[in-house]
C-alpha distance (Angstrom), angle and dihedral (degrees) to the residues before:
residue distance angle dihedral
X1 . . .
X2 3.81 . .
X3 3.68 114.4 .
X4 4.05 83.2 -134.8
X5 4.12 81.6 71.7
X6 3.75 115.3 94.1
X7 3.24 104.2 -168.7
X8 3.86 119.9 -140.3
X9 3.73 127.4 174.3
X10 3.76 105.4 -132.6
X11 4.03 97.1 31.1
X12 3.56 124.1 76.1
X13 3.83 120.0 -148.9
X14 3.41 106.5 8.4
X15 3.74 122.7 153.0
X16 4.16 139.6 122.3
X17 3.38 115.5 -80.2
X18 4.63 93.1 -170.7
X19 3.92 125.8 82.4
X20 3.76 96.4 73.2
X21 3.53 114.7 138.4
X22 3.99 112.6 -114.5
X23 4.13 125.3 -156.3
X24 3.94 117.8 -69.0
X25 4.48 90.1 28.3
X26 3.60 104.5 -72.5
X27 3.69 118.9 120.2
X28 3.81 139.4 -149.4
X29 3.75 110.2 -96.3
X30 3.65 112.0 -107.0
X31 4.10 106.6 -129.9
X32 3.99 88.7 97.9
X33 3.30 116.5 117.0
X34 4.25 134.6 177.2
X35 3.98 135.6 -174.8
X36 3.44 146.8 134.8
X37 4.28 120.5 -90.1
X38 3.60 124.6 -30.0
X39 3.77 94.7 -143.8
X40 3.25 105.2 112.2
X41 3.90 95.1 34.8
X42 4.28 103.7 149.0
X43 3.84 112.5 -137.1
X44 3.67 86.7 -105.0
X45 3.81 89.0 58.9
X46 3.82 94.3 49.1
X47 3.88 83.6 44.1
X48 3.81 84.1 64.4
X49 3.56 99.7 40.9
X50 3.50 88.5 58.3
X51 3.50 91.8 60.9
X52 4.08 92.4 62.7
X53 3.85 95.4 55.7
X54 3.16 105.0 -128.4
X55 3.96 120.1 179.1
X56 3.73 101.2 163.0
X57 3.85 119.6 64.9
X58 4.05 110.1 -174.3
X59 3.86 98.9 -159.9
X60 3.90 108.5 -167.7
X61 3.67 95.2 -174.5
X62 3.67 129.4 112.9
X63 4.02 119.3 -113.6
X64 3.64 92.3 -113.4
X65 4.08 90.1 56.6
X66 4.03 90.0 42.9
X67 4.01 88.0 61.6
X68 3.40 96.7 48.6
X69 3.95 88.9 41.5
X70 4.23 109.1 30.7
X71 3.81 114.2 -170.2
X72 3.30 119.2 -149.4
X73 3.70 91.0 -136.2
X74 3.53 85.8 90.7
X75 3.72 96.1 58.7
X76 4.63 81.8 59.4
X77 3.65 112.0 112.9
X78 3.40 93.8 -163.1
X79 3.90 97.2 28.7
X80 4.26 110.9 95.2
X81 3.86 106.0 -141.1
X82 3.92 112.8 -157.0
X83 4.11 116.3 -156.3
X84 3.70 145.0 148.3
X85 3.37 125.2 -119.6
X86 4.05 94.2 -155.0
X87 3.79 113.7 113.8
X88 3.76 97.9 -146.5
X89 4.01 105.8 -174.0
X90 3.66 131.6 22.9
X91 3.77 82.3 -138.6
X92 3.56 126.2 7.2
X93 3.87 120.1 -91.0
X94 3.77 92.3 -132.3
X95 3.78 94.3 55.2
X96 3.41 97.4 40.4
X97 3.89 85.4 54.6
X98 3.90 99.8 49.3
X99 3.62 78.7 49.8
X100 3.95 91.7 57.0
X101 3.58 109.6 15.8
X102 3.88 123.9 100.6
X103 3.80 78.0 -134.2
X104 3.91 92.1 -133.8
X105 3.60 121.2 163.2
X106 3.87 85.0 -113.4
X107 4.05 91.9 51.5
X108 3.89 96.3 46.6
X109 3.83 86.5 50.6
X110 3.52 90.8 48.4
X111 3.80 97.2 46.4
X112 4.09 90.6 45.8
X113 3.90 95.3 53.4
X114 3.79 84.2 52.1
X115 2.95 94.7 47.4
X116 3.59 97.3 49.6
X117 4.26 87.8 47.3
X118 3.90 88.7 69.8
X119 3.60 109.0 31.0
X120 3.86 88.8 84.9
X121 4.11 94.7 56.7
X122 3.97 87.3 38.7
X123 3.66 104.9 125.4
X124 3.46 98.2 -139.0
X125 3.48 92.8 40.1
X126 4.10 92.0 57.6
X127 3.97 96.3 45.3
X128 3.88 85.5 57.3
X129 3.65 95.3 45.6
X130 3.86 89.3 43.9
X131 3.19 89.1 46.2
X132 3.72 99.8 51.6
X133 4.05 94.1 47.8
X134 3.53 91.3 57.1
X135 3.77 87.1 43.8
X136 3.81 90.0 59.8
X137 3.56 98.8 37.8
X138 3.74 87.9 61.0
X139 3.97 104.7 39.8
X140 3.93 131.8 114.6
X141 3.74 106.6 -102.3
X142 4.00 93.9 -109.0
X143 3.87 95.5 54.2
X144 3.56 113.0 121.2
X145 3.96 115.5 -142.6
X146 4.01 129.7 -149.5
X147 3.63 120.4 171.9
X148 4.28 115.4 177.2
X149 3.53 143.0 149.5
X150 3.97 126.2 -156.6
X151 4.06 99.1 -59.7
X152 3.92 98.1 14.4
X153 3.53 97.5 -132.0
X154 3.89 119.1 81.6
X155 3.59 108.5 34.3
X156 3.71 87.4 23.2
X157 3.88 93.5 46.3
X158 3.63 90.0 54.1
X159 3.87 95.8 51.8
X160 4.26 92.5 45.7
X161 3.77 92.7 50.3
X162 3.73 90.4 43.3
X163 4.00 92.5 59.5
X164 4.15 89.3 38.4
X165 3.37 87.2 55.4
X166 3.92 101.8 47.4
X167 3.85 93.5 43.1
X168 4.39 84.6 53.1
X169 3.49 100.4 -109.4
X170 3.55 109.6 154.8
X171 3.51 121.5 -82.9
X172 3.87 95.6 -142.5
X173 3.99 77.3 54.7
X174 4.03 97.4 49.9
X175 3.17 90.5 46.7
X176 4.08 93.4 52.1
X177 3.55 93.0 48.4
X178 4.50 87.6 51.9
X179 3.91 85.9 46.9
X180 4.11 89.6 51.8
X181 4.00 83.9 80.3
X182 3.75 87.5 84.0
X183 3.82 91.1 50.8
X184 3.43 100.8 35.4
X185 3.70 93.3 56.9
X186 3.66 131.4 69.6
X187 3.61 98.4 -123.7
X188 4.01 96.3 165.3
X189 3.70 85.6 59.3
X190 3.94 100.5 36.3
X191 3.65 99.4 44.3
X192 4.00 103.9 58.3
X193 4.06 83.9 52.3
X194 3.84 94.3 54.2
X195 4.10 97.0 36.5
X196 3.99 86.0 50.4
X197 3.80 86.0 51.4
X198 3.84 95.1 50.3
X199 3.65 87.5 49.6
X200 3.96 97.6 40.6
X201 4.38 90.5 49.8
X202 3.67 105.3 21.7
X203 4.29 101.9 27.0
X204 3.89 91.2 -125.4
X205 3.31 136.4 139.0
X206 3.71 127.2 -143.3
X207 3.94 135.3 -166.8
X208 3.66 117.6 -127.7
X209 3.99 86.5 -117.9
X210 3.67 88.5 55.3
X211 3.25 90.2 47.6
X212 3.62 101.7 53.7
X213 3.94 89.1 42.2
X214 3.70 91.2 68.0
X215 3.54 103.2 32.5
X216 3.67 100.1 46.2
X217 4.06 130.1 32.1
X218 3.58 140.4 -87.1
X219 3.81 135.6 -159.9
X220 4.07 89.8 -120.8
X221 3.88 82.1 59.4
X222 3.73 99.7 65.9
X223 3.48 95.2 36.0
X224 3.62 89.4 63.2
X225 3.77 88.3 55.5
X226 3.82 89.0 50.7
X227 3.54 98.8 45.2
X228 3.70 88.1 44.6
X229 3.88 96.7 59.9
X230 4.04 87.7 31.3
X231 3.88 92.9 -148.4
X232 4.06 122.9 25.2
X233 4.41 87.7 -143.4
X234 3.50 100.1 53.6
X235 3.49 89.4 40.0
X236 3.80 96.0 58.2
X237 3.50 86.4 47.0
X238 3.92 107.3 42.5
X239 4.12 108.3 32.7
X240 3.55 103.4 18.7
X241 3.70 87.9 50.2
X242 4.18 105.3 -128.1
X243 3.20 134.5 165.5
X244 3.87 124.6 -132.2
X245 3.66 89.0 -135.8
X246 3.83 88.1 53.4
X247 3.98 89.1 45.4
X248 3.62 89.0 47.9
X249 4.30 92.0 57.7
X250 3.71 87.3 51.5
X251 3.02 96.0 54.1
X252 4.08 95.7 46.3
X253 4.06 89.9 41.8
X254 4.46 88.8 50.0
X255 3.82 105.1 38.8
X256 3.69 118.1 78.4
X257 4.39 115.9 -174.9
């Protein structure tokens, strides 16, 4: 397993996301950190995470998912928790389409790349990520960062590869660190849980391919994201609304010679 992987008991996906090297030797600092929900974080786990200092929490979740699933960021004095208040769906898209879909290899492709197409203009989605820029562009140089959703890999994914890309990490390496998902998670143990819950609630039956096509990631994926926003810099700058000065401090704060 990657030594990027910090391996926690009750929190899938979590690993840093800094220390890649950046054009002309520098490097991006490593106090980044990404995963999926902190819900069922075990005191030992939060006994770790203290250890990293982290004082800004990026929480990409909607407010119907953070009832179901507190964190106990929230309950941090000196921890900064960044959400959106916009509902999005009535239901979410992915359960209303493992309630619909054939769940075919071809379908869960399908479904993913559109997925990935709108999570950029998602409104919720962009306050976060707004949010979280201007969080980073304004932090002491020891803070530790962790932004997340519920799996850590989509909406997360997008967000990580976003910032790698502006600071000029290399977008072979961007798009290794998005890809670690499938590494990074147990998927031998995960999957059987979740395909004996499809079967259990919705009486289907799904191939360990399938499977693994919806809960991890795929290259297609992020190049659905990319092709969506047709350039990462002018799409910092023009829909999610940043500044260059703001760009600029990230990018002082992050890289390291």
């Amino acid at each position: 397993m990657s030594e990027r992987v910090l391996p926690l008991s009750g929190v899938y996906n979590f690993r840093r996301f800094g220390a890649y090297t950046v054009p002309g030797g520098g490097h991006v600092a490593d106090r980044l950190y990404r995963s999926g929900q902190f819900s069922r974080a075990t005191p030992e786990d939060q006994a770790r995470l203290d250890g990293l200092n982290i004082q800004v929490v990026a929480d990409l979740r909607r407010p119907r998912e953070r009832a179901l699933e507190p964190s106990f960021w929230t309950g941090r004095k000196d921890v900064r928790v960044l959400a959106s208040d916009h509902a999005g769906h009535a239901e979410p898209p992915h359960m209303v389409f493992l309630r619909e879909s054939d769940m075919s290899l071809a379908s869960i492709r399908q479904f993913m790349t559109d997925t990935y197409k709108r999570l950029p203009f998602d409104p919720g989605n962009m306050a976060v990520f707004r949010a979280g820029f201007e969080a980073l562009a304004e932090a002491d140089d020891e803070a530790g960062f962790v932004v997340h959703c519920a799996a850590g890999k989509d909406r997360t994914g997008i967000f990580c590869a976003f910032l790698l890309m502006e600071l000029g990490v290399d977008a072979n390496a961007a798009r290794e660190d998005y890809l670690m998902t499938n590494t990074a998670v147990n998927y031998d143990e995960l999957a059987p849980r979740v395909q004996a819950r499809l079967k259990d609630e919705l009486g289907k039956s799904v191939g360990d391919r399938e499977m693994r096509a919806f809960l991890g990631v795929e290259d297609g994926y992020l190049d659905a994201a990319l092709e969506a926003v047709g350039d990462v810099h002018a799409y910092l700058r023009g829909p999610l609304g940043l500044s260059d000065a703001t760009l600029e401090a990230v990018r002082a704060r992050l890289i390291a010679p």
